[in-house]
LUMMAR-519677 format. One line per 3 residues: number of its first residue (from 1); their letters; for each residue x, y, z of N, C-alpha, C. Coordinates in steps of 0.02 Angstrom, whole numbers, plus 32768, in hexadecimal, padded with zeros to 4 digits. Example, Ala and Ser with C-alpha at 12.3 -4.5 7.8 and 13.67 -1.06 7.14 Angstrom:
2
1> as> 8294:7EE4:8186:8267:7F1F:8186:8294:7F5B:8186; 8282:7F90:8162:82AC:7FCB:8165:8285:8002:818A
% end
This chain:
294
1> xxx> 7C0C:7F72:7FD0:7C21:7F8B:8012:7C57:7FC0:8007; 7C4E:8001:8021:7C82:802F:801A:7CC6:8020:803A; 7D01:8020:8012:7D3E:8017:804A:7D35:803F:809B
4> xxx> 7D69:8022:80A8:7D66:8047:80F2:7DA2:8023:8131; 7DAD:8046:813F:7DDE:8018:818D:7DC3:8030:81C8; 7DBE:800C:81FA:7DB7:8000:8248:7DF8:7FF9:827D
7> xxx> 7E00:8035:8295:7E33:801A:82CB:7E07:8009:8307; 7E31:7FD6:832C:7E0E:7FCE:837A:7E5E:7FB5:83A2; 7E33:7FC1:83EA:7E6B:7FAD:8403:7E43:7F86:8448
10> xxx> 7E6D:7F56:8465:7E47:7F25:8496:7E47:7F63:84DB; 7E0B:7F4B:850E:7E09:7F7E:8543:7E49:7F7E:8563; 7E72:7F3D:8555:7EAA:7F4D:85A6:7EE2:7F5C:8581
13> xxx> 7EE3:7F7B:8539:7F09:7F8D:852A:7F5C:7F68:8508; 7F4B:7F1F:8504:7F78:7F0D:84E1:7F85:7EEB:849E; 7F33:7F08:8477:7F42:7EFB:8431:7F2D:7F30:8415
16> xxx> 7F44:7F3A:83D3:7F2D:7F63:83B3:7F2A:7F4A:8369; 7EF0:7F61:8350:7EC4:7F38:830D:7EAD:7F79:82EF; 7EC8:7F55:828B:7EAB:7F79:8262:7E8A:7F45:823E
19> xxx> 7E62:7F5F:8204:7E33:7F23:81D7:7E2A:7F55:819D; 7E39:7F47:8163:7E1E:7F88:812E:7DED:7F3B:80F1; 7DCD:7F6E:80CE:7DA0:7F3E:8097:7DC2:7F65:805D
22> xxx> 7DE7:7F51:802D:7DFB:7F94:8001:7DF0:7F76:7FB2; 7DB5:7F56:7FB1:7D9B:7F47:7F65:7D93:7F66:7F37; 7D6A:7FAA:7F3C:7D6F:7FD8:7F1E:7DB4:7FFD:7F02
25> xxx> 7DCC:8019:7F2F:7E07:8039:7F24:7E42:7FFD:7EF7; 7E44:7FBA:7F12:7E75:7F92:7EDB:7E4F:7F94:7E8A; 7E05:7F8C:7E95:7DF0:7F95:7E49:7E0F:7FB9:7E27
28> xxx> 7E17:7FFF:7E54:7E1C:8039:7E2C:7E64:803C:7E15; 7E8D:802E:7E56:7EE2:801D:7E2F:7EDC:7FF3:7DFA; 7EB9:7FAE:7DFC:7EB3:7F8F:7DA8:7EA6:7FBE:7D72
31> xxx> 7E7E:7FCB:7D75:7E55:7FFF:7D34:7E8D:801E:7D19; 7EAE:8049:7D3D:7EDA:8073:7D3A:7F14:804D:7D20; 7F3C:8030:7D47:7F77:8015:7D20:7F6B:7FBD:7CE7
34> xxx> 7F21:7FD7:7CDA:7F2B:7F88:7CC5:7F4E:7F41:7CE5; 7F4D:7F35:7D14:7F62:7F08:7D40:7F62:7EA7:7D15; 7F85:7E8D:7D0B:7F7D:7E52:7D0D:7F73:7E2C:7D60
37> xxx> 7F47:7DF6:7D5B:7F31:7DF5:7DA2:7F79:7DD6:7DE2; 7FAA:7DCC:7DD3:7FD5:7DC4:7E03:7FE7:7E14:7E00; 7FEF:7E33:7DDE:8008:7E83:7DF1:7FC3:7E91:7E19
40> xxx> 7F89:7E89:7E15:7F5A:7E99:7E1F:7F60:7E98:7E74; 7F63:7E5A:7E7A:7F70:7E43:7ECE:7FBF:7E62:7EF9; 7FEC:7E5E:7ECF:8025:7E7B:7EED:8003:7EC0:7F01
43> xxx> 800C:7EEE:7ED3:7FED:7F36:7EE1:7FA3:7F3E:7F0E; 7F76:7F19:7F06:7F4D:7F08:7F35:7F61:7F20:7F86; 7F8F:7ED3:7F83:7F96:7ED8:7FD0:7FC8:7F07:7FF1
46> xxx> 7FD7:7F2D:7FB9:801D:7F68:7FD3:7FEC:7F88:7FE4; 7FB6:7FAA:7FB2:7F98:7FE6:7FBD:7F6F:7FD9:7FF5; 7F44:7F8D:8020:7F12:7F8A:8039:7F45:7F90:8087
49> xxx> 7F93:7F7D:807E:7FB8:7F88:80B4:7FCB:7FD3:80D4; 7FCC:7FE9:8097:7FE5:8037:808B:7FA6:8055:80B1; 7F75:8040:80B1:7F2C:8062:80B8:7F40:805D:8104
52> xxx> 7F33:8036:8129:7F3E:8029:816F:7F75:8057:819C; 7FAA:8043:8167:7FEE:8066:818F:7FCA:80B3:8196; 7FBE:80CB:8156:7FAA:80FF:8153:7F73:811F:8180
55> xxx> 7F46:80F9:8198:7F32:8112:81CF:7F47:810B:8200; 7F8A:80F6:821F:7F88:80EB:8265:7FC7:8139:826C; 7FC8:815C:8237:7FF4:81A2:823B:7FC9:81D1:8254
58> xxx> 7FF6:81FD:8280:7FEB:8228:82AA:7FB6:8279:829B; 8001:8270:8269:7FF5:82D4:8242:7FD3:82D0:8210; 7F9B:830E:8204:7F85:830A:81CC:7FB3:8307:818F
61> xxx> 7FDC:8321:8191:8014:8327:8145:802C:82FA:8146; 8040:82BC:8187:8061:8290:8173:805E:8257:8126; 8092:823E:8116:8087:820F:80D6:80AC:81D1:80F2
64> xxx> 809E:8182:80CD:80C3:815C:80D8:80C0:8135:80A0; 8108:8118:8084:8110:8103:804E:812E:80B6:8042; 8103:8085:803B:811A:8047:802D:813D:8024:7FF6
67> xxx> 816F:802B:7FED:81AE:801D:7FB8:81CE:7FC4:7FCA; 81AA:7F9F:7F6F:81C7:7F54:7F86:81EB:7F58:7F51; 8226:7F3A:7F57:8254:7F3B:7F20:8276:7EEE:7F1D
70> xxx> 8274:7EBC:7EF0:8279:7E6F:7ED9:8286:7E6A:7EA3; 82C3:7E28:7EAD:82BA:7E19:7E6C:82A4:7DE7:7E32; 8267:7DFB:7E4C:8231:7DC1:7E1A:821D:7DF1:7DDF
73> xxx> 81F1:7DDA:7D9E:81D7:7DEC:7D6E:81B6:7E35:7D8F; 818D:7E3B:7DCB:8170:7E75:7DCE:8196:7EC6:7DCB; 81E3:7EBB:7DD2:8210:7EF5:7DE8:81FB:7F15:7E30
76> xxx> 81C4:7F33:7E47:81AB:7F3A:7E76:817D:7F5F:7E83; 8150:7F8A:7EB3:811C:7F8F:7ED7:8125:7FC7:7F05; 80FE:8004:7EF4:8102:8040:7F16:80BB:8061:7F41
79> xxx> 80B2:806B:7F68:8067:8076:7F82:8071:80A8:7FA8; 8049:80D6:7FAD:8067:811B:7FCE:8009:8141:7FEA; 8011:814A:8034:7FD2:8152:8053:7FE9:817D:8089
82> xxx> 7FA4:81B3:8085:7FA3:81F9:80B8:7F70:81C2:80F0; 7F7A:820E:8134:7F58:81D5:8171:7F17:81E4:8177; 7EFD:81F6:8145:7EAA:81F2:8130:7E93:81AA:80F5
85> xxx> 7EC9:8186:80FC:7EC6:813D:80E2:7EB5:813A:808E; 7ED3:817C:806A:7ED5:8191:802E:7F13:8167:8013; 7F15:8158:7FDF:7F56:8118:7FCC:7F4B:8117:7F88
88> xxx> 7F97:8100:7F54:7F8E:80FE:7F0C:7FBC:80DC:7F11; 7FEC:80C7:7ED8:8009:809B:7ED0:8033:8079:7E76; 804C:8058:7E77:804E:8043:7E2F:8084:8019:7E3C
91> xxx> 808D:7FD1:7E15:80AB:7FA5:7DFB:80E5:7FB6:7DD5; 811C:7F9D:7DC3:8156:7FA9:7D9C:8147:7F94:7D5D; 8126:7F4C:7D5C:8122:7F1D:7D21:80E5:7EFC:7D28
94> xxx> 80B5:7F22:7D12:8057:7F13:7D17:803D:7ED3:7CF9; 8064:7EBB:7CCA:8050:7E95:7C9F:8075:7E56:7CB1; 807A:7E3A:7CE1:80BB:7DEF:7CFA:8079:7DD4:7D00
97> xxx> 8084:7D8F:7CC7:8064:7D58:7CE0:808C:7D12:7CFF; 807B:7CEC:7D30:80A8:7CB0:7D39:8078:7C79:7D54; 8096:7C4D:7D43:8058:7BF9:7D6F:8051:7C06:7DA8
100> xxx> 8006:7BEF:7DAB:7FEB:7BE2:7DFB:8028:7BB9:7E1D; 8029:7BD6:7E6C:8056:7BA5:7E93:802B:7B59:7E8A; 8032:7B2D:7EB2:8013:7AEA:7EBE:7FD2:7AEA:7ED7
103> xxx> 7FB8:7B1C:7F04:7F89:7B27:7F23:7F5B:7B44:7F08; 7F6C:7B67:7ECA:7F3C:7B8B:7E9D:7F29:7BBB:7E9C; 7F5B:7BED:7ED1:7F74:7C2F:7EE6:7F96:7C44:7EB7
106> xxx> 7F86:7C97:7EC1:7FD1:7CB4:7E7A:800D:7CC0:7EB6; 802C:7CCB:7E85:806C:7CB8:7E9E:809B:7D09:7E9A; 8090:7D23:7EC9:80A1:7D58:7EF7:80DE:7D62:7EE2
109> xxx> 80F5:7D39:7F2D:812E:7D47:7F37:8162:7D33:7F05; 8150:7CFD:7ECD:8183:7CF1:7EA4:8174:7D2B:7E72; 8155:7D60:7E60:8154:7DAF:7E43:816E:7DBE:7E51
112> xxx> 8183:7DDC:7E86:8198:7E0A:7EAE:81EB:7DDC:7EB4; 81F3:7DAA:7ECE:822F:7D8C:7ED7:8248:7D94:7F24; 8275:7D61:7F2A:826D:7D67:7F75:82BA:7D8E:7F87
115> xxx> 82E8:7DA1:7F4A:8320:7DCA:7F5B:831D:7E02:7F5E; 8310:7E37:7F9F:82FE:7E91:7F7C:82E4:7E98:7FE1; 82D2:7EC6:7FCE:82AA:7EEC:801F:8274:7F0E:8006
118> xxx> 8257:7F18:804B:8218:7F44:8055:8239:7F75:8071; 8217:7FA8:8063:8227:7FEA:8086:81F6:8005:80AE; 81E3:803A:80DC:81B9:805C:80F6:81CF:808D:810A
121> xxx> 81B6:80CF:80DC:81D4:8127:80EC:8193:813C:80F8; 81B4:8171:813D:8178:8192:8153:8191:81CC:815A; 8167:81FA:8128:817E:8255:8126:8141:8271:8159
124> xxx> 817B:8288:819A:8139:8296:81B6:8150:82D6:81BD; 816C:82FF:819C:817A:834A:818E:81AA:8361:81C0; 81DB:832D:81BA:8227:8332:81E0:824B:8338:81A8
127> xxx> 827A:834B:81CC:82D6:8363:819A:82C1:8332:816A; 82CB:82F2:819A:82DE:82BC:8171:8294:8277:8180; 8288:825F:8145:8242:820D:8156:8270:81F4:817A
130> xxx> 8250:81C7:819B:8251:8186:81CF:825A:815B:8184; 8296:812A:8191:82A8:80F7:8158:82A8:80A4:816F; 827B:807E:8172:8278:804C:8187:8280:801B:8148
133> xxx> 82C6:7FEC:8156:82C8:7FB0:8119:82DB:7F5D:813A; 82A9:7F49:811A:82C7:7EF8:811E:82BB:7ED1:80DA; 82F5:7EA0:80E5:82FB:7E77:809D:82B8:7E31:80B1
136> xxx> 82AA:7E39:8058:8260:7E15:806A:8276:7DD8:8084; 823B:7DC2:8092:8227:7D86:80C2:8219:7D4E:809D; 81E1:7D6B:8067:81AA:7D1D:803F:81AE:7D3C:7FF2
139> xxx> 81AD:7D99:7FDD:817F:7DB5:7FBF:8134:7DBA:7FBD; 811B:7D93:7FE9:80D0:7D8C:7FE4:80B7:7DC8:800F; 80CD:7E00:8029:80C2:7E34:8037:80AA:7E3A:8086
142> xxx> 8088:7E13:8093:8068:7E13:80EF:8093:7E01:80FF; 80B5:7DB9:80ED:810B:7DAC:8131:8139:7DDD:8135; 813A:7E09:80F1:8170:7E27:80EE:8161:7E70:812B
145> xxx> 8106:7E83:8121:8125:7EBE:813E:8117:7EA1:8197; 8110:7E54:81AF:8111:7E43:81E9:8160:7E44:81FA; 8170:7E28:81C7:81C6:7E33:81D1:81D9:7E7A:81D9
148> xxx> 81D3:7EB1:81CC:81E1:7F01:81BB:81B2:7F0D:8206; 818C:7EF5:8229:8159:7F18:8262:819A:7EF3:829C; 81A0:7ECB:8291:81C6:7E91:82B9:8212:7EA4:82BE
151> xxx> 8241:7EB6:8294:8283:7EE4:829E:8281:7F2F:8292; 8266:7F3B:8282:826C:7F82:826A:8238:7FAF:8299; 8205:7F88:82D0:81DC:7FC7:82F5:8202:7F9F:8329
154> xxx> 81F7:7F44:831C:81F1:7F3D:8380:81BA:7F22:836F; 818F:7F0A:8369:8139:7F15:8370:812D:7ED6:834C; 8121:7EA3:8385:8100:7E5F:8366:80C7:7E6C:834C
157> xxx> 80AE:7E3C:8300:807D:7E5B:82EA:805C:7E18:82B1; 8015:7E21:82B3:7FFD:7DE9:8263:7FDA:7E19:822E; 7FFA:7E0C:8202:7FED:7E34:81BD:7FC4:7E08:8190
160> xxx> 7F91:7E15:8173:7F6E:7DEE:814A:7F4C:7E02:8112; 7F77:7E02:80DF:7F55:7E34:808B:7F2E:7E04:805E; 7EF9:7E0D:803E:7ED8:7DEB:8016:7EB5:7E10:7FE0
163> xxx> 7ED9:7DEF:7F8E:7E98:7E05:7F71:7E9A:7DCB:7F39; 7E5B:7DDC:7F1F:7E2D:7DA6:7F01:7E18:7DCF:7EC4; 7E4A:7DB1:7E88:7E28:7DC0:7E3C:7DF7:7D98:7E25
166> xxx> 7DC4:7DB3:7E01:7DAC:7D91:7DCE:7DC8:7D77:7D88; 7DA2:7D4F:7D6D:7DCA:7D3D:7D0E:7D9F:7D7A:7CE6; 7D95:7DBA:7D09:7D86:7DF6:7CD2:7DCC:7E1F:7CE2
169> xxx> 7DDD:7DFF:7D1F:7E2E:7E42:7D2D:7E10:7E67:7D63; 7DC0:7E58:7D6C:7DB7:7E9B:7DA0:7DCC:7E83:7DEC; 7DCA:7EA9:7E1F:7DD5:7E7F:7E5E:7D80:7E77:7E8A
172> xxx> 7D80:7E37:7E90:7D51:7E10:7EBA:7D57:7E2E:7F04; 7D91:7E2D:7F23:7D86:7E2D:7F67:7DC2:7E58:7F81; 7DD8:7E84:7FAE:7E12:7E86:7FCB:7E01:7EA7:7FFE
175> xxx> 7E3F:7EA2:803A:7E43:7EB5:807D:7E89:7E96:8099; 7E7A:7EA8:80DE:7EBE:7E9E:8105:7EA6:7EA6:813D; 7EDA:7E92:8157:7EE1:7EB4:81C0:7F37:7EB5:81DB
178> xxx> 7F48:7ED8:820C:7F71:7EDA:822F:7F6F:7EE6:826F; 7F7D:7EA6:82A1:7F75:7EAE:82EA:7FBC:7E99:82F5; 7FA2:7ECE:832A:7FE5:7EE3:8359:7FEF:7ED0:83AF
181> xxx> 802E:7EAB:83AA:8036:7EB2:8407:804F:7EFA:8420; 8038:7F08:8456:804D:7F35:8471:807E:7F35:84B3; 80A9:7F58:84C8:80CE:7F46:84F6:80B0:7F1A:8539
184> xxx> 8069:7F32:8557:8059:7F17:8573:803E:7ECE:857A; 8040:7EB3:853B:8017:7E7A:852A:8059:7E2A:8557; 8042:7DF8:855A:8066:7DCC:8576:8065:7D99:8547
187> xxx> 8086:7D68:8553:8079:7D1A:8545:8037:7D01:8521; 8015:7D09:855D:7FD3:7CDD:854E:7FA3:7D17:8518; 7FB6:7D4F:8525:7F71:7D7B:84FC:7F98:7D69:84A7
190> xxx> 7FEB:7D5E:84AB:8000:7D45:8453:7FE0:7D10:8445; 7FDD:7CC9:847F:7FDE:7C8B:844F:7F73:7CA6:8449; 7F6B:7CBE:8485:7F19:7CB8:8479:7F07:7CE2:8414
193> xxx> 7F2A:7D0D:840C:7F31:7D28:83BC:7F38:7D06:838B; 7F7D:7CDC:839D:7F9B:7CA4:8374:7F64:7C77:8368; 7F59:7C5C:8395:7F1A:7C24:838E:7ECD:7C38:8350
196> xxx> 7EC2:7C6E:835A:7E85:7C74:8343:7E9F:7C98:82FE; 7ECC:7CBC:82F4:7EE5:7CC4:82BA:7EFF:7C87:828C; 7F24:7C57:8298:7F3D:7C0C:8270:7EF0:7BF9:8268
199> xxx> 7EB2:7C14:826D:7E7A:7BDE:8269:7E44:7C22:823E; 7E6F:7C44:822D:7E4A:7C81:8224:7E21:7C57:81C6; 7E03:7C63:8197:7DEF:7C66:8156:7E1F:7CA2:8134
202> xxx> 7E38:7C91:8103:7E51:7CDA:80E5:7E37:7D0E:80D3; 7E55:7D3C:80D6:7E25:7D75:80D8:7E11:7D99:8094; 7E17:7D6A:8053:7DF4:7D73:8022:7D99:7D57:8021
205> xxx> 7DB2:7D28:805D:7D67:7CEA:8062:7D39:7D16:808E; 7D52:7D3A:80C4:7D40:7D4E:80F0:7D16:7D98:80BC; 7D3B:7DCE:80A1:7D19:7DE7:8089:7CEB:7DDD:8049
208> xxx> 7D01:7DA5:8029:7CC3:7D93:8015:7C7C:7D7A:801D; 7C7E:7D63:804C:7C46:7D46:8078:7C39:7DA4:8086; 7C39:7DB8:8083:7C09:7E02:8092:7C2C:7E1A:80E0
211> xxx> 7C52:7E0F:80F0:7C79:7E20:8147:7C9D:7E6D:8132; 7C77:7E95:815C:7C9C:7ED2:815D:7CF1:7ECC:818F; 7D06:7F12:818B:7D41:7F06:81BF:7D2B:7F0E:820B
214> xxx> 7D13:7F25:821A:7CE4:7F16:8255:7CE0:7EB8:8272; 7CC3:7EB8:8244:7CB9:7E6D:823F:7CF0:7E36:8242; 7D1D:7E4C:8226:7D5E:7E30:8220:7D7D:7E2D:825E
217> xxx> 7D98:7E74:8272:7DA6:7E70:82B8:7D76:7E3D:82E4; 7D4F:7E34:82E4:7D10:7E29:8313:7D39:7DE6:831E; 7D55:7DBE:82EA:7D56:7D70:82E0:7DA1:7D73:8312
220> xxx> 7DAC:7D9D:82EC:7E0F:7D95:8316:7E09:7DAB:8354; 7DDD:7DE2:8364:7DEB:7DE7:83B4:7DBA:7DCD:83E9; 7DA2:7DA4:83D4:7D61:7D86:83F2:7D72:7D5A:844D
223> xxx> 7DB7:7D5A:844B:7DB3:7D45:8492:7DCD:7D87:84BF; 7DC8:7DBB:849E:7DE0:7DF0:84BD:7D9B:7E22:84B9; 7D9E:7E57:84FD:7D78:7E9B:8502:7D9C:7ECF:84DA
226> xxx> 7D60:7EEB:84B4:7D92:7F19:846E:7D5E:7F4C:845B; 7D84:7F7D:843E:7D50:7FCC:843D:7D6C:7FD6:83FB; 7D40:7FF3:83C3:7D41:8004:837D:7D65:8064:83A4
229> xxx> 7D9E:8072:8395:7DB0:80BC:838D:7DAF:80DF:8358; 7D91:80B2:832C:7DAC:80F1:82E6:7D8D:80B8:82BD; 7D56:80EE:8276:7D3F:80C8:8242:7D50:8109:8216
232> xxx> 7D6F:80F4:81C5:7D84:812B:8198:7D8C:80F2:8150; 7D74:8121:812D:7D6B:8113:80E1:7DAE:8116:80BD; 7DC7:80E3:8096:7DFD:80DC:806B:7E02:80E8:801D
235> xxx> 7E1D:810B:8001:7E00:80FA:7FC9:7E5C:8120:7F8F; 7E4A:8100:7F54:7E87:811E:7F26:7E87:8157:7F10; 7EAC:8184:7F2C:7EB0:81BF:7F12:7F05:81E9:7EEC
238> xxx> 7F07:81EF:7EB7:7F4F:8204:7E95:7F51:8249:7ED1; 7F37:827B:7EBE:7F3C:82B2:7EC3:7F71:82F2:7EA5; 7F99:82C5:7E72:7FBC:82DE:7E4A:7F95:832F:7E13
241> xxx> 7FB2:8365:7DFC:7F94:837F:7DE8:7FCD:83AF:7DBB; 7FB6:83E3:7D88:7FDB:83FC:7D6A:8018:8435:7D8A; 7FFD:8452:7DC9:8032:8471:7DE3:805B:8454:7DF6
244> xxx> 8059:83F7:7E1C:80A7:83D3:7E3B:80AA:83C7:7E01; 80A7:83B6:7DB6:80D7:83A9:7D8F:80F6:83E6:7D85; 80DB:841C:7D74:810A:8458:7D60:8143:845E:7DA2
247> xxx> 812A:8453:7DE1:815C:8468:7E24:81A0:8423:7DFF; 816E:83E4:7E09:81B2:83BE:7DD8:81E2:83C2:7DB9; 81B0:83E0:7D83:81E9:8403:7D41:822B:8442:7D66
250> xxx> 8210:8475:7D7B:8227:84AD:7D97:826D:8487:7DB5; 8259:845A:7DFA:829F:841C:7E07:82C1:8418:7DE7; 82B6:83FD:7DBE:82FF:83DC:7D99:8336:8418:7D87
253> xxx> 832A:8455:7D7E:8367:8483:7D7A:8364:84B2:7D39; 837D:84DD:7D25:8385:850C:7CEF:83A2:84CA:7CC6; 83DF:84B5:7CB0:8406:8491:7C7E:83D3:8461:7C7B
256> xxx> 83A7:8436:7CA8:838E:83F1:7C8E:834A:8429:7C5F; 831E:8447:7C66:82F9:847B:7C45:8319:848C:7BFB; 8344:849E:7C13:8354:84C2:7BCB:8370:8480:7B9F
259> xxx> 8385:8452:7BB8:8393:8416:7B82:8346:83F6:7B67; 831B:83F2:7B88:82D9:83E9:7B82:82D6:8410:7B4B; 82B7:844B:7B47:82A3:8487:7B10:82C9:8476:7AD8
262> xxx> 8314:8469:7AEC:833D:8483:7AAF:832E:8421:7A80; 833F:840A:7A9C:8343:83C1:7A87:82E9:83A0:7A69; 82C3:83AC:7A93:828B:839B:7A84:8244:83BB:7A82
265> xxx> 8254:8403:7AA6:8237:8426:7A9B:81E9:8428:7AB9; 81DF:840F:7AD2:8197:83F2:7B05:81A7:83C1:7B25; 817B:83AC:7B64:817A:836E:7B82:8123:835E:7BA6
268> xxx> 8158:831E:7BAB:8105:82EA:7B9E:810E:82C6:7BEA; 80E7:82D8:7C24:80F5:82B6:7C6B:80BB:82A3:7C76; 80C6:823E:7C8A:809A:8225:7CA2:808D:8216:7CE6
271> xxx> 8063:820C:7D19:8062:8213:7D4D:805A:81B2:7D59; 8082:81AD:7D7E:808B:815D:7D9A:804F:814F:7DAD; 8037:817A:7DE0:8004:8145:7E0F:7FB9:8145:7DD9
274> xxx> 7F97:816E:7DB8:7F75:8180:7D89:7F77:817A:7D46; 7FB1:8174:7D2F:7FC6:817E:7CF9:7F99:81B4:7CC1; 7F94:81E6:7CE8:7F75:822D:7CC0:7FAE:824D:7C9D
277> xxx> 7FB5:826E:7C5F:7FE0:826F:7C3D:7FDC:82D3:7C3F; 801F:82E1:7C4C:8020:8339:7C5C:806A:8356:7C15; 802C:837A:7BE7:8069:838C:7BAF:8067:83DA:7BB2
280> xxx> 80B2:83E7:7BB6:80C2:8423:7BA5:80E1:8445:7B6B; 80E4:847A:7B4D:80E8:8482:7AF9:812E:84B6:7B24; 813C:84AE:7AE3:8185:84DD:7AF8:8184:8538:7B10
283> xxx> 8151:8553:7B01:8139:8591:7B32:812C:8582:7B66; 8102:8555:7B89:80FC:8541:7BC9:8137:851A:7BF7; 8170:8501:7BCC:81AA:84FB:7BF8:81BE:8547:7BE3
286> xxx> 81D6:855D:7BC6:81ED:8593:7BBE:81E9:85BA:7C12; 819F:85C2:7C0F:8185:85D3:7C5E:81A9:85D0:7C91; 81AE:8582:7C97:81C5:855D:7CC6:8217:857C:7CDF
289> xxx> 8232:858C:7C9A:8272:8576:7CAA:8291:85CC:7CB8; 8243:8607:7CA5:825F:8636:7CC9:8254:8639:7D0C; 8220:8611:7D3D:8207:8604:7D78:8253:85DB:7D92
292> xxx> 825C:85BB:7D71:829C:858A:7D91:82E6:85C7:7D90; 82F1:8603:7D7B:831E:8620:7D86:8314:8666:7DCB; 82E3:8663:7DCC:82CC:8690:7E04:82FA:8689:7E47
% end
């Protein structure tokens, strides 16, 4: 099944629902950073969160950047998505293994740790991003960013991240959703949510059983009238390339350049979300560092 997210929203206007399937795209973050499978799932559900947020932005140029910072074994968790539901990502510490909790779940939030915050920056090509922080909740990543929707917008909300490794490392299953109250919503349209959500299957089970996001929604809003507004493809994309590293390089200044050349004489830049490796020989900073005096 190709990734993908579904927004809808109910006819009278007081929910609003996303659903993404993002199996593919977490594979592909495995591959890439080598993931042990609790990094596997942390970064998972950033990026399958990141995917969502990311579409509910306005501007085409907009970006939004999910920053978890804990202090558990993982160090933390970066996921960064345009509002064409494009998203990458990378782990601090790929390789954390720790015991199943009791339930036979990995154990999230003790990675991640439950002392640190989530962040949420949104560059939407102002002076300055929109800076949204709260100190985590669980580490297990959905309370936290229900906690972050919940002080930091206003916006009662159920967050639900899932993914599902295999014992090859690859990922089996992943997805998410995030529904939203809207100002207009009351009393009874929350607990009627509440109710059918506490009874929901997780949504590793759910997309395994073959349930698109379509489908997903279907289950959660089923006592409500609701219209699909928007279907769009998700998928991992770096987009990193050899001109932003050189614009990179150029940054840092004449003196950090010329200590480069003089001291080591080339450099070797790897790109986080990809880890594609960009080398320059000391004529090609040379370049740089007459471009950087201009």
């Amino acid at each position: 099944m190709p990734d993908h997210i579904v927004r809808a929203l109910s006819t009278d206007g007081t929910i609003r629902a996303f659903a993404a399937i993002t199996t593919n795209l977490v594979n592909e973050a495995q591959k890439i950073h080598n993931t042990y499978p609790i990094a596997t799932a942390a970064l998972g559900r950033t990026l399958t969160a990141a995917a969502m947020m990311g579409a509910m932005l306005k501007g085409e140029q907009d970006i939004l950047t999910i920053q978890i910072k804990g202090d558990g074994p993982l160090g933390g968790v970066v996921a960064v998505a345009d509002s064409r539901a494009n998203v990458k990502g990378y782990v601090h510490h790929p390789h954390v293994e720790l015991p199943l909790k009791p339930n036979g779940k990995l154990d999230v939030g003790g990675a991640i740790g439950r002392n640190g915050y989530l962040s949420v920056i949104r560059d939407l090509g102002l002076k300055e991003p929109y800076v949204g922080q709260v100190p985590l909740a669980t580490g297990e990543i959905a309370e936290d960013l229900t906690l972050y929707y919940a002080r930091s917008e206003q916006t009662p909300s159920a967050v639900a991240l899932g993914v599902l490794v295999d014992v090859d490392l690859s990922v089996k299953a992943s997805g998410g959703f995030i529904i939203q109250l809207m100002p207009e919503a009351d009393d009874k349209v929350a607990e009627k949510l509440e109710n059918v959500i506490s009874q929901l299957s997780p949504v590793t089970s759910m997309v395994s059983e073959g349930m698109n996001a379509e489908d997903i929604l279907g289950k959660i809003l089923k006592d409500f009238e609701w219209n699909i507004s928007e279907k769009i493809d998700t998928r991992y994309e770096c987009g990193c390339s050899r001109e932003r590293i050189e614009r990179a390089l150029i940054s840092l200044g004449k003196k950090e350049l010329e200590d480069i050349i003089e001291e080591q004489g080339e450099a070797e830049l790897t790109c986080h979300f990809c880890n594609k490796i960009y080398h320059f020989n000391k004529s090609e900073l040379g370049a740089l560092l007459e471009k950087s005096t201009r």
